[in-house]
KEKE-3310 file (N, C-alpha, C; in steps of 0.2 Angstrom, whole numbers, plus 5000, padded with zeros to 4 digits):
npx = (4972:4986:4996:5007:5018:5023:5037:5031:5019:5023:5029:5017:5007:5018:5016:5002:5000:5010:5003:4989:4995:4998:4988:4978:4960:4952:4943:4940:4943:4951:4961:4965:4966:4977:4986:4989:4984:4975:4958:4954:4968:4972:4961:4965:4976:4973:4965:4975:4982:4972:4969:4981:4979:4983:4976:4960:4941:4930:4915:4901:4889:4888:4902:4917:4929:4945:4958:4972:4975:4972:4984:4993:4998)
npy = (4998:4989:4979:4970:4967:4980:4989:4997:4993:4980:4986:4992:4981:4974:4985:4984:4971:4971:4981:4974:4965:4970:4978:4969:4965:4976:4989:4992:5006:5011:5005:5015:5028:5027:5021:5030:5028:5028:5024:5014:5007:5003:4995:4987:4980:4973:4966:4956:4951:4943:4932:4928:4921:4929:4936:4940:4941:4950:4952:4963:4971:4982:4985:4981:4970:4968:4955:4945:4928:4916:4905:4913:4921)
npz = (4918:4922:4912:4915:4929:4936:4946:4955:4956:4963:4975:4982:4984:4992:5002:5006:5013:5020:5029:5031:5040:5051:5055:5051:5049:5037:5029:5011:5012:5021:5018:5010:5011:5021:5016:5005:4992:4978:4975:4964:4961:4973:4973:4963:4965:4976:4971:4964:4974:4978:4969:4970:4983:4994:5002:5007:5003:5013:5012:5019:5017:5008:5009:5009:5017:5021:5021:5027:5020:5026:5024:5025:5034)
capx = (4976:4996:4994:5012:5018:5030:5039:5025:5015:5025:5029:5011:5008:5021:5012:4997:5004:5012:4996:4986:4998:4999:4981:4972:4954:4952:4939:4945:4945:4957:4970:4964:4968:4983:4993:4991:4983:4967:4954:4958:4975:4970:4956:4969:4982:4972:4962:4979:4982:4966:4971:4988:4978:4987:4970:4952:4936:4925:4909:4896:4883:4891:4907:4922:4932:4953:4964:4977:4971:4975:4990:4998:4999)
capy = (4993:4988:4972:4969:4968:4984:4990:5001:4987:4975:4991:4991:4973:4973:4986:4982:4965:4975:4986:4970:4960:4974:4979:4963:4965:4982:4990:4997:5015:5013:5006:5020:5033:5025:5021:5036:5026:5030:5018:5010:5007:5000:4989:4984:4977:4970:4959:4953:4947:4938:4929:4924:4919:4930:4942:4935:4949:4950:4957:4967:4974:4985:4987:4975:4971:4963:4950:4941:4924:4910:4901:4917:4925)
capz = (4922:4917:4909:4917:4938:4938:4953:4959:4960:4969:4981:4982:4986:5001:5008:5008:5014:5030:5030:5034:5046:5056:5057:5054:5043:5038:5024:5006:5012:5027:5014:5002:5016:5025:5008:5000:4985:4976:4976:4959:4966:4980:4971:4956:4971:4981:4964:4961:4979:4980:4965:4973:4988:4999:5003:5007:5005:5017:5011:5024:5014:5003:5011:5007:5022:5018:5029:5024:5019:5033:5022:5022:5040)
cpx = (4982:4993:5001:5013:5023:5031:5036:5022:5016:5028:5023:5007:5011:5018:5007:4997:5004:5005:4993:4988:4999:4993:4974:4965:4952:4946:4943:4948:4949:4963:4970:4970:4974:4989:4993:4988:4975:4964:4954:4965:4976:4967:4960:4972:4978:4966:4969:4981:4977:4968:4975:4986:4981:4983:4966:4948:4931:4919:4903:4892:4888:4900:4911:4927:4941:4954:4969:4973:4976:4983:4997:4999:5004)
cpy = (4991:4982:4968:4970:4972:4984:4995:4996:4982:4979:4990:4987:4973:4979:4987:4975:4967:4978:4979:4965:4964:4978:4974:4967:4973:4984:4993:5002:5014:5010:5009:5028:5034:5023:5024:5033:5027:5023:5013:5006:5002:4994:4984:4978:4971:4961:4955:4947:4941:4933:4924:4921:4921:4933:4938:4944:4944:4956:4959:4970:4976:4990:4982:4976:4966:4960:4947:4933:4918:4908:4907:4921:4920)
cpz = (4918:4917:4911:4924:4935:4947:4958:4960:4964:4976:4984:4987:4989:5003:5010:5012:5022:5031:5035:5041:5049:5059:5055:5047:5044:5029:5019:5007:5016:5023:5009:5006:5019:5021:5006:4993:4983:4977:4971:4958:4969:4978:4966:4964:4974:4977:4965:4968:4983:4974:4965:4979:4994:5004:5003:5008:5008:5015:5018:5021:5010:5004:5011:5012:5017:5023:5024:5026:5024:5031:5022:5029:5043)
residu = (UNK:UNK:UNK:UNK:UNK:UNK:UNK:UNK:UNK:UNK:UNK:UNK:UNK:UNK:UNK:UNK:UNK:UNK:UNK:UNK:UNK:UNK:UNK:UNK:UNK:UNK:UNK:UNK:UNK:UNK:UNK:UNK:UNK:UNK:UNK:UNK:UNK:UNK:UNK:UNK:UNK:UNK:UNK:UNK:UNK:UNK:UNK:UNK:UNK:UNK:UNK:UNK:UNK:UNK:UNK:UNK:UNK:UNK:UNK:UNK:UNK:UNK:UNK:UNK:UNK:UNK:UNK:UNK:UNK:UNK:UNK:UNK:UNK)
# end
């Protein structure tokens, strides 16, 4: 994991960003699938967005759902 935000990962982050405001609460594998991103990728970005409070997880057993988190839509 880059210990620094480059410009892949701010590429990233907006679109996973757009990913979600345009499909609403979706599980890791559909933005593994529909980004082109592997799943460490996917999981990296999407930690950092929670952090920033921009993502909320939704757990289902053992499936983590995304949305964008209320203050952010």
């Amino acid at each position: 994991m880059p210990r620094r935000v480059t410009a892949q990962v701010i590429d990233r982050k907006d679109r996973v960003l757009k990913f979600l405001k345009e499909h609403g609460e979706v599980p890791t594998s559909a933005l593994v699938k529909e980004l082109g991103l592997t799943h460490s990728q996917a999981f990296y970005v999407l930690r950092l967005l929670l952090k920033e409070g921009k993502v909320r997880e939704i757990k289902r057993g053992k499936v983590a759902y995304w949305a964008l988190a209320e203050q952010s839509e």
